[in-house]
C-alpha beads as a LAMMPS data file, in Angstrom:
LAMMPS data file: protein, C-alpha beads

122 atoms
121 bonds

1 atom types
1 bond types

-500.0 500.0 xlo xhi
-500.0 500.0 ylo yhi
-500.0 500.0 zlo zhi

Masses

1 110.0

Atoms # bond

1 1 1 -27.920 219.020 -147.858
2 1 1 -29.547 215.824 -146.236
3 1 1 -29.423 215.828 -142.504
4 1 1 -30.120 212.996 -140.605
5 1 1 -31.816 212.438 -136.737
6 1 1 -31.208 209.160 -135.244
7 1 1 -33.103 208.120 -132.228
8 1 1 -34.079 205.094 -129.789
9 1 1 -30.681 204.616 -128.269
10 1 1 -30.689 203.773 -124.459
11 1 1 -29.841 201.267 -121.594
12 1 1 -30.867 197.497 -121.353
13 1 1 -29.530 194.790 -119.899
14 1 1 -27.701 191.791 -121.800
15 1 1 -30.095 189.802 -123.802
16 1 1 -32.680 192.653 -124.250
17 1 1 -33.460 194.496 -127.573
18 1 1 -33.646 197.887 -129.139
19 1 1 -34.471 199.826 -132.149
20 1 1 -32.650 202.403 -133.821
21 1 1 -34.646 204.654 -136.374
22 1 1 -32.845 207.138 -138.400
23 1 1 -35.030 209.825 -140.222
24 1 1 -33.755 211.738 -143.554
25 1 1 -34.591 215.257 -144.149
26 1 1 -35.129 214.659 -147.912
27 1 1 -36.314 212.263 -150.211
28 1 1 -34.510 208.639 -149.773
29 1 1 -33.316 207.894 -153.221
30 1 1 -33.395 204.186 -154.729
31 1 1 -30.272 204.605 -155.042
32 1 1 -28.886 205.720 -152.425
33 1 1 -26.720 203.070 -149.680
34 1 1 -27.889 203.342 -145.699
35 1 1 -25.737 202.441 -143.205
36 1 1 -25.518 202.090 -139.572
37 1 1 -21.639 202.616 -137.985
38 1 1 -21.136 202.357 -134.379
39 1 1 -17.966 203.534 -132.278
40 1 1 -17.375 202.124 -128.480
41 1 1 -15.155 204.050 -126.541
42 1 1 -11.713 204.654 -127.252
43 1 1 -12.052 202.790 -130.469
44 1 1 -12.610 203.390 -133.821
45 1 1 -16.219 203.408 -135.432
46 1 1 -17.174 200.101 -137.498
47 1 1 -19.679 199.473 -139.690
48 1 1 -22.331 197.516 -138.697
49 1 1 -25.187 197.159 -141.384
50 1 1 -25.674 198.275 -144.337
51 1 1 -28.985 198.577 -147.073
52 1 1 -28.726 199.021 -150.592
53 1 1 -31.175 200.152 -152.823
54 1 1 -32.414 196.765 -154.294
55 1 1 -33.009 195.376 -150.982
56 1 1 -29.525 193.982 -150.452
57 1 1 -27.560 193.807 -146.795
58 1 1 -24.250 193.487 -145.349
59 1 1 -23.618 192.539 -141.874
60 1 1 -20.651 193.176 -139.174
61 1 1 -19.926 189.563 -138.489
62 1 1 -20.801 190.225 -134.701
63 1 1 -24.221 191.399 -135.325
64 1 1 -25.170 188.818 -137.659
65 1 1 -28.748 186.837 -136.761
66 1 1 -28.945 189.611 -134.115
67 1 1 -29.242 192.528 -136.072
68 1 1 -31.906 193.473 -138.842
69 1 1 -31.414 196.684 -141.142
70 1 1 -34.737 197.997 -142.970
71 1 1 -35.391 200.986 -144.826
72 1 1 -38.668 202.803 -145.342
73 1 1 -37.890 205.326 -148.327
74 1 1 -41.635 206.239 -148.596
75 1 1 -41.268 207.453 -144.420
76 1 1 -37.787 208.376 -145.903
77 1 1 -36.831 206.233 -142.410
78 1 1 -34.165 203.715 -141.686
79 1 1 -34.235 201.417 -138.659
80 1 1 -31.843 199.093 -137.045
81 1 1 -33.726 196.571 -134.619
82 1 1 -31.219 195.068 -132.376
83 1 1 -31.895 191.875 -130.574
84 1 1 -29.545 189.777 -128.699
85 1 1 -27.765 192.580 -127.056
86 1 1 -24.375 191.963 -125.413
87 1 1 -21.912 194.119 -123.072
88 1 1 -19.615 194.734 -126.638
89 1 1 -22.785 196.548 -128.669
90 1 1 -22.074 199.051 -126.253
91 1 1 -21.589 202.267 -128.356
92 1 1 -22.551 205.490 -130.259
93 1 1 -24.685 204.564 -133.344
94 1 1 -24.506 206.421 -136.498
95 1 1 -26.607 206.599 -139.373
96 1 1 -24.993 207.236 -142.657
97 1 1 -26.282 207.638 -146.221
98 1 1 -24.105 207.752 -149.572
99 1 1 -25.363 208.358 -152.649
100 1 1 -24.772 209.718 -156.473
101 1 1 -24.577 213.638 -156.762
102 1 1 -28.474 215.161 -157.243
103 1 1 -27.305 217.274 -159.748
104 1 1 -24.478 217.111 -162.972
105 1 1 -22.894 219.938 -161.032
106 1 1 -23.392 218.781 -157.256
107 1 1 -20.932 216.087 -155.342
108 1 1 -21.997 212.785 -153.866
109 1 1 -23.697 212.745 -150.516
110 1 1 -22.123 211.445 -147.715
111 1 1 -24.301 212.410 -144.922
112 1 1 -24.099 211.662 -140.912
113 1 1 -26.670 211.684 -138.108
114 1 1 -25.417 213.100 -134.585
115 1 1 -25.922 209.995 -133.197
116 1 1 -27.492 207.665 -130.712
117 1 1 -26.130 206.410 -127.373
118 1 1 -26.466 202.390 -126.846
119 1 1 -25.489 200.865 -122.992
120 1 1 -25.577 197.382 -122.519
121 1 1 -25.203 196.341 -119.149
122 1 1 -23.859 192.917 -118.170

Bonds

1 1 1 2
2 1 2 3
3 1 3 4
4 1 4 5
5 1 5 6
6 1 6 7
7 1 7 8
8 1 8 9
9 1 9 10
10 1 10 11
11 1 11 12
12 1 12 13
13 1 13 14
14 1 14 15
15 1 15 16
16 1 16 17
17 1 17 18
18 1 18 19
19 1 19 20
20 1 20 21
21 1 21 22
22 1 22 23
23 1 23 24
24 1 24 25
25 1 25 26
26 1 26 27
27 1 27 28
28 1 28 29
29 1 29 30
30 1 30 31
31 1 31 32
32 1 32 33
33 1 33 34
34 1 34 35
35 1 35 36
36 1 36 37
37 1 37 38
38 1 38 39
39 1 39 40
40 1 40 41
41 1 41 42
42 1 42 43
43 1 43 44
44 1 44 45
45 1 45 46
46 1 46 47
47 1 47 48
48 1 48 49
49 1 49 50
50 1 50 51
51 1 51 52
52 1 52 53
53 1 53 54
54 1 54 55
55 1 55 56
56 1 56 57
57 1 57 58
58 1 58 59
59 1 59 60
60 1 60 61
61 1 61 62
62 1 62 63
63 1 63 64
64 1 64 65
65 1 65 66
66 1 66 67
67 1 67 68
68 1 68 69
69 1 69 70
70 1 70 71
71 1 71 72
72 1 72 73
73 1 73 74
74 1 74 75
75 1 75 76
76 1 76 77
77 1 77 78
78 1 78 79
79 1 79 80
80 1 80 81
81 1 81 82
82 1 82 83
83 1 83 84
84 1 84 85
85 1 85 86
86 1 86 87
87 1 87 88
88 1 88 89
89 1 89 90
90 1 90 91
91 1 91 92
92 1 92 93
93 1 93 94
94 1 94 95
95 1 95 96
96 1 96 97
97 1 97 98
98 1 98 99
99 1 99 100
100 1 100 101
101 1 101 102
102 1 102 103
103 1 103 104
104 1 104 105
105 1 105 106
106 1 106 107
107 1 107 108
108 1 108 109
109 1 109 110
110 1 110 111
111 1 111 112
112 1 112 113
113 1 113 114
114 1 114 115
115 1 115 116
116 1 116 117
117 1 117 118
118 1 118 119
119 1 119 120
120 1 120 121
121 1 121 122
């Protein structure tokens, strides 16, 4: 079973920047789809970015231009670098990775960090 550490959550003002890394236990696969979710208090979590295995991304419309995604399979590391910050980015950060089963007998992975907290002041 995969586990997953996130870290480089924190507090900065409006306007100011962090990054998020997220750090697999095991081997990141080519095939295998990392995400970033977020969830602001008392609502549900989102998806915010996502990286495929051929290099492709998907954006929250909020975070686009603002947000990057990057993965580095070979540091089996995925990082989030946020720019642009604003009062509404305010959240818990969770990394997520899905991919096929690793075995004929074995189910798909669906694996969560613990997460990261993210304060944006105004």
């Amino acid at each position: 079973q995969v586990r997953l550490m996130e870290s480089g959550g924190g507090v900065v003002q409006a306007g100011g920047s962090l990054r998020l890394s997220c750090v697999a236990s095991k081997n990141i696969r080519r095939s295998d789809v990392m995400g970033w979710y977020r969830q602001a208090p008392g609502k549900q979590r989102e998806l915010v970015a996502t990286h495929t295995a051929y290099g492709g991304t998907t954006y929250l419309d909020s975070v686009k231009g603002r947000f990057t995604i990057s993965r580095d399979n070979a540091e089996n590391t995925v990082y989030l670098q946020m720019n642009g910050l604003k009062p509404d980015d305010t959240g818990v950060y969770y990394c997520n990775l899905r991919g096929p089963p690793p075995c004929i007998e074995c189910n798909a992975i669906d694996a969560w960090g613990q997460g990261t907290l993210v304060t944006v002041s105004s």
